[in-house]
C-alpha positions in Angstrom: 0.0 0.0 0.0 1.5 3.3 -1.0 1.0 6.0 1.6 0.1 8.6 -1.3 -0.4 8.2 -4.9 2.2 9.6 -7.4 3.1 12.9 -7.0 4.0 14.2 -11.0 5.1 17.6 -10.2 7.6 15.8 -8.3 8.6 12.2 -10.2 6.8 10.6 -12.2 7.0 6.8 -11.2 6.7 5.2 -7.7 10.3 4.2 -8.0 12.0 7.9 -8.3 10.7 9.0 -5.3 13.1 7.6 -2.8 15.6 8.9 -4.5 13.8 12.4 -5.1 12.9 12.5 -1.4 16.9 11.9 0.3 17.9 14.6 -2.3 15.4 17.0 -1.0 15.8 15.9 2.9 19.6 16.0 2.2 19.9 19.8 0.8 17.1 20.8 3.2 18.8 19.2 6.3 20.5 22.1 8.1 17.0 24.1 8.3 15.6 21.2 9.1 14.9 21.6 12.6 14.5 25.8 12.8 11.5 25.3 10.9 10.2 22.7 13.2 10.5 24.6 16.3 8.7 27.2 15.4 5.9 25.4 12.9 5.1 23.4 16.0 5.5 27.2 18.4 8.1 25.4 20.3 6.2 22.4 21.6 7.8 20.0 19.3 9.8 18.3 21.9 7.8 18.5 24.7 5.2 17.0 22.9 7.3 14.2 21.4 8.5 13.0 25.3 5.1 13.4 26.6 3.8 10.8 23.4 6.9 8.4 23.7 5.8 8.4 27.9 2.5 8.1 27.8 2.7 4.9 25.1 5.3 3.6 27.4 8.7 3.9 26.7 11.2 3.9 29.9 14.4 2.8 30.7 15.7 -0.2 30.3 13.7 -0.5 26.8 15.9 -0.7 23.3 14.5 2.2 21.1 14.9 1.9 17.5 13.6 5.5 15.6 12.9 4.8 11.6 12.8 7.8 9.3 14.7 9.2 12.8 15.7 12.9 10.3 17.7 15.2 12.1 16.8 13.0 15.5 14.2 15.1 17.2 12.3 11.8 18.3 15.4 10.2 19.3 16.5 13.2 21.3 13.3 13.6 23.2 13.7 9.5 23.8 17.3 10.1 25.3 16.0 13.2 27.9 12.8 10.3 28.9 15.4 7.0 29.1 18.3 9.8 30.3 20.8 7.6 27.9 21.3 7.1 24.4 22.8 4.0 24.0 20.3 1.6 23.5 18.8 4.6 21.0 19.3 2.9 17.0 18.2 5.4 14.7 17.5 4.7 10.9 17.5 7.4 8.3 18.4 7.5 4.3 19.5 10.7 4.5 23.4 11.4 4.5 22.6 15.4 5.6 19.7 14.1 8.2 22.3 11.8 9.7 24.9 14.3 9.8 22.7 17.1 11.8 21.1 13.6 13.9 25.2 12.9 15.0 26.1 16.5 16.4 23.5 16.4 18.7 23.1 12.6 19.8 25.3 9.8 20.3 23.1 6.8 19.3 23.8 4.5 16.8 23.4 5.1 13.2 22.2 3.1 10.1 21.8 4.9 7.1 18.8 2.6 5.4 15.0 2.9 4.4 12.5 1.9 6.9 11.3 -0.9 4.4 14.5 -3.5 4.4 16.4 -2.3 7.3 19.7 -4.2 8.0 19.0 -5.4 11.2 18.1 -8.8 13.6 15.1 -10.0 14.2 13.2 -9.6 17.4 16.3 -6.9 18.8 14.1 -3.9 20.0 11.2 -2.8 22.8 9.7 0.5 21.2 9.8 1.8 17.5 8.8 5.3 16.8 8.3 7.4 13.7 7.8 10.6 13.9 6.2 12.5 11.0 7.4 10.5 8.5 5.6 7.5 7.7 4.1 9.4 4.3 7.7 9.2 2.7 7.7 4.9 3.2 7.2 3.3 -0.4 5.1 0.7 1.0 3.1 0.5 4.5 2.3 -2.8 4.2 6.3 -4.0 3.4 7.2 -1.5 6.2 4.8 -2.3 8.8 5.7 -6.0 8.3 9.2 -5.2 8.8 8.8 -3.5 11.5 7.5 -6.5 12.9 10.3 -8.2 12.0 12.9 -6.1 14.0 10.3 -5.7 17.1 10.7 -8.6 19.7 7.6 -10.3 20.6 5.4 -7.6 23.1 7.3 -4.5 21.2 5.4 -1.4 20.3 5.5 0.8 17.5 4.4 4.5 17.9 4.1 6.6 15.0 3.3 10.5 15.5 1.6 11.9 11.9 -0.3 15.0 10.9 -3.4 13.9 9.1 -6.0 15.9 7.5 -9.5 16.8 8.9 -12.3 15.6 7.4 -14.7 18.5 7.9 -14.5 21.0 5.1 -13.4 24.3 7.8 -11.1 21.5 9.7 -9.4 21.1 6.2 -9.5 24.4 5.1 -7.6 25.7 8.0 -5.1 22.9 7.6 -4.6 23.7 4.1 -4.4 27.1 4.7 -1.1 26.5 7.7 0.9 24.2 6.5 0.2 24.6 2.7 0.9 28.2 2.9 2.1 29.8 5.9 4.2 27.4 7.1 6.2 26.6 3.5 6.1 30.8 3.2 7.3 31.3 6.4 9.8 29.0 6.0 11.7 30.3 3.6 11.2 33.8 4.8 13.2 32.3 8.1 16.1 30.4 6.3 16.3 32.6 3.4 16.5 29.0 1.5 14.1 27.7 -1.5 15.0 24.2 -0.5 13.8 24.6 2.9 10.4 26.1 1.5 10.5 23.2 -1.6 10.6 20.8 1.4 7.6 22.0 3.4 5.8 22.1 0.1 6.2 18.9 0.0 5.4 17.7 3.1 1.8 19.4 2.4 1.2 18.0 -0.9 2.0 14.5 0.8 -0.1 15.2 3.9 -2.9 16.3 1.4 -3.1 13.2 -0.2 -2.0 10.4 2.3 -4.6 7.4 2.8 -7.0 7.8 5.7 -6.2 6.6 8.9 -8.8 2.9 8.4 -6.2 2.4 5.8 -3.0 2.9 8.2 -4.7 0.9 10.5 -5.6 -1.8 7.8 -1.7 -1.9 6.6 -0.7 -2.8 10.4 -3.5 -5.4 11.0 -2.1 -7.1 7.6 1.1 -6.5 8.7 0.6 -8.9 12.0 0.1 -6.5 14.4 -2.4 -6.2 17.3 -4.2 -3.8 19.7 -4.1 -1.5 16.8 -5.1 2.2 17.8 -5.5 5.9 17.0 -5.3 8.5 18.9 -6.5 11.7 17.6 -5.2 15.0 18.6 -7.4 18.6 18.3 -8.5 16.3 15.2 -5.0 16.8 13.6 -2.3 15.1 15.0 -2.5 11.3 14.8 -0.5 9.2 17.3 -1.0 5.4 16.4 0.2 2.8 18.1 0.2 -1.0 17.6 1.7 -4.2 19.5 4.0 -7.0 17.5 2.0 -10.5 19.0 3.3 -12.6 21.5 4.3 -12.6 25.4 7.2 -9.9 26.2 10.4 -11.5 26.2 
């Protein structure tokens, strides 16, 4: 299951866009978290610790953070678990990775969330954290995800998701389609930076509904399947790989 369809303006075949998307993330890297600080009015982290608590991360867990970017959900992990070396963070991006590094010292695999090179049954919690629209499959990437999870392992992934209502949408269309990409670029001075908000609407816009996300982890293998919705915006959804806790 594709998270999106095809975006032309962008590539033009399924295949092109992982390599269209770690160009983009790559030259957009540095701005990367300037932007979201103030998109998200400073709350960004708070609100990523509070979501990693409440769905149950602590110490002593193994976290590994998929699509981890410049490490903002790894970061707020480290301050909950107050370490960071059972902290694996995955991430296709070389210029991601390199602004993840200067601020955390967890370990790094540069790799797609879909065939990760990693063990089976190795970690307690997975998170994503606003990235899950850039997988090329949900399905083959939830079911990896299982894979890596050891039996009783959660995965928690943090999304911004469309409203249904027509206001709802049109006020979500209006912030992050064209106040947040302007603003952007007004703050870095950078086109890239801009280019990548801009995409991150247009992929927002058209992601599948959340019955579908929910779907792709029940096919996947998953249980206790869940979303949480927040101000009818943010999506926090959360599922459990089966079996007993090791």
């Amino acid at each position: 299951m594709n998270p999106h369809p095809v975006l032309e303006n962008r590539y033009t075949r399924p295949e092109e866009r992982p390599v269209y998307v770690k160009q983009l993330f790559d030259e957009g890297a540095q701005h990367y978290d300037a932007i979201c600080e103030w998109g998200f009015f400073g709350t960004g982290n708070l609100y990523r610790k509070d979501a990693q608590r409440r769905h149950g991360l602590r110490p002593g867990m193994k976290l590994l953070d998929v699509a981890s970017g410049t490490g903002l959900m790894a970061v707020a992990a480290a301050e909950l678990m107050g370490y960071e070396k059972d902290i694996t963070c995955v991430e296709p991006s070389d210029g991601m990775i390199r602004e993840a590094k200067a601020k955390l010292h967890a370990t790094f695999v540069q790799s797609g969330g879909e065939d990760m090179p990693l063990p089976d049954d190795q970690f307690d919690f997975l998170t994503v954290g606003y990235a899950m629209r850039h997988f090329a499959d949900l399905k083959k990437t939830f079911t990896e995800f299982n894979r890596v999870l050891k039996p009783g392992g959660k995965v928690l992934i943090l999304e911004a998701t469309r409203p249904e209502g027509k206001f709802g949408s049109f006020l979500f269309r209006l912030y992050f389609g064209k106040i947040y990409p302007g603003f952007s670029r007004l703050l870095t001075r950078s086109k890239k930076a801009e280019e990548m908000m801009v995409y991150f609407w247009e992929t927002m816009d058209t992601c599948v509904r959340p019955k579908d996300i929910m779907q792709a982890f029940e096919a996947a293998g998953f249980v206790e399947v869940k979303r949480r919705a927040i101000f009818n915006v943010f999506s926090e959804y959360t599922a459990v790989k089966a079996g007993e806790r090791l």
